[in-house]
C-alpha positions in Angstrom: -69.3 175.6 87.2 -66.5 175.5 84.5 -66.2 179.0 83.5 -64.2 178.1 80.4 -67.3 176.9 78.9 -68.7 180.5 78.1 -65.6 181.8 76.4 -64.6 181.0 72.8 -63.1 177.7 72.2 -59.8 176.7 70.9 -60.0 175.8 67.2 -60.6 172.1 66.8 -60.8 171.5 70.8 -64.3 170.3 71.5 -66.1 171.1 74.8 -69.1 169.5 76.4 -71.4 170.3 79.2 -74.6 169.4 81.9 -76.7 171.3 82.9 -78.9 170.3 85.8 -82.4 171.3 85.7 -83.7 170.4 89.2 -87.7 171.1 90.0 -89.2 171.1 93.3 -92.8 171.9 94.0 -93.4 173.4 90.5 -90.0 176.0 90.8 -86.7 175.2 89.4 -83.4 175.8 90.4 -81.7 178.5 89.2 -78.4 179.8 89.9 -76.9 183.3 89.7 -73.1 183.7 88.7 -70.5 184.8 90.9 -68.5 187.4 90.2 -65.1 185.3 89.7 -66.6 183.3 87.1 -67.3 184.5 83.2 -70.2 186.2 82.4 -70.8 187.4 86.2 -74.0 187.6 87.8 -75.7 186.0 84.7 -78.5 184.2 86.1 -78.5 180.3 84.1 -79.4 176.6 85.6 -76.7 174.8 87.0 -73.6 173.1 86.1 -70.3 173.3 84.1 -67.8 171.1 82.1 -67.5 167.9 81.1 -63.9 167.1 82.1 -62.3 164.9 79.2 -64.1 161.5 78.9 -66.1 162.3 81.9 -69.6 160.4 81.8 -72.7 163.4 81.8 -74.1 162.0 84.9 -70.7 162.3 86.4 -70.0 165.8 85.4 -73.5 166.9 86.6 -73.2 165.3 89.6 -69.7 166.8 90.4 -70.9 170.3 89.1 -73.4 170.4 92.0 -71.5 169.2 94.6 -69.1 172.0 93.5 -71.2 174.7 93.0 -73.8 174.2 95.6 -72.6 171.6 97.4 -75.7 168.7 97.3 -75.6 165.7 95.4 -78.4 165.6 92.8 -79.8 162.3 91.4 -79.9 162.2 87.4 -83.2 161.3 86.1 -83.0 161.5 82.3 -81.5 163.7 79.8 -83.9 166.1 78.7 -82.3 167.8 75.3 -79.4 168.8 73.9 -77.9 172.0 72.5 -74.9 173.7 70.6 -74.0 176.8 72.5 -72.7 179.9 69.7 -69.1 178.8 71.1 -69.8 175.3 69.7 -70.0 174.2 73.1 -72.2 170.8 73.2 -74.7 170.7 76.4 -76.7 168.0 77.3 -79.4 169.5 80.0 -80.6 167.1 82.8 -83.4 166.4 84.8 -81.8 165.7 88.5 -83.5 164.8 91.4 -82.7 166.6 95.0 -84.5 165.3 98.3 -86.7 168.5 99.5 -84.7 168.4 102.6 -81.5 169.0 101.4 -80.3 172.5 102.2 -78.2 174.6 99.4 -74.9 175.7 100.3 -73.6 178.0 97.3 -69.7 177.9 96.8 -69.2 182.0 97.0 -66.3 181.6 94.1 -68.7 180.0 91.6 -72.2 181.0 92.7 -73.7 184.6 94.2 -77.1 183.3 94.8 -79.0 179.8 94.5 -82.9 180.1 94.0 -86.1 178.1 93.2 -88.0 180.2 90.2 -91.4 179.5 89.0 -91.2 179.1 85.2 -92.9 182.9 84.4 -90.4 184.8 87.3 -87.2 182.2 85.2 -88.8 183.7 81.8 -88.4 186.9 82.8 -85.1 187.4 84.3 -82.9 190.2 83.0 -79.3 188.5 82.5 -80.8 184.6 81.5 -77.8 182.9 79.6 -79.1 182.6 75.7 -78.7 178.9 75.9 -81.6 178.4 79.2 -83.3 181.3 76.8 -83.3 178.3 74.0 -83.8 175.8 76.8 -87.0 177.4 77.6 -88.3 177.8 73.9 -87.6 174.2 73.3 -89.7 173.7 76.1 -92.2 175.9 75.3 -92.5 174.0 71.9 -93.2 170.8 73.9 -89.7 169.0 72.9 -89.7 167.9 76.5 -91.7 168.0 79.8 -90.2 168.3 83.0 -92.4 166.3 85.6 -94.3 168.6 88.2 -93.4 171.4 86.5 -96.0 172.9 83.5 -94.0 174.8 80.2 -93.6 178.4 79.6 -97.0 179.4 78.1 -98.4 176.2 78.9 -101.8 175.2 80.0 -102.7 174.4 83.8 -101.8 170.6 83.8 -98.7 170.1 85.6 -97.2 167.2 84.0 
């Protein structure tokens, strides 16, 4: 996780992220911030910076073996979004084999966990940008296989 991308950018210095959004058995995987990194013990999906020309799938791949240390599998980019700090994220869907055991990095991550989408919707301390993830969702701009929206019907797509 590359804390710099929460806090206000430098004029004229763009930033980029990934995000990973990893489901398994109709739960995604959600993170909650350490308490060395900004905005501690946020709860948000995870990943970081895009280090200079950095390809997405690289960053998102290095993000996870940094913060939780697995290596995930990008699938295809699911949206994109412009954080209030101008800070352009590109969120992911990754793949991680079901036997693969978490192992959160205690300097970047508190606590890793796999959230149905109503307990993710109603976390107290969800980053505004998975908040906007999810209404995207929601508004059917993207499905996530195996997983079914926020409000949505009972087909799991």
């Amino acid at each position: 996780m590359n804390s710099s991308m929460d806090r206000e950018p430098n004029p004229g210095k763009s930033r980029r992220g990934a995000i990973a959004v990893v489901p398994r058995v109709g739960r995604l995987l959600v993170i909650r911030r350490s308490a060395h990194v900004v905005a501690p013990g946020a709860y948000c999906f995870p990943g970081g910076g895009i280090e200079g020309d950095e390809a997405e799938t690289t960053a998102l791949v290095r993000e996870l073996r940094e913060e939780l240390g697995v290596d995930v599998e990008p699938v295809r980019r699911l949206w994109t979004s412009t954080t209030r700090w101008n800070v352009e994220l590109a969120w992911w869907l990754a793949a991680l084999p079901a036997n693969v055991e978490l192992a959160p990095n205690p300097a970047e991550v508190a606590q890793a966990a796999w959230l149905s989408v109503e307990e993710l919707g109603s976390l107290s301390g969800l980053l505004s940008s998975n908040l906007e993830f999810l209404a995207a969702w929601r508004r059917g701009e993207f499905l996530i296989d195996g997983v079914k929206p926020p409000g949505g019907r009972d087909t799991v797509y």
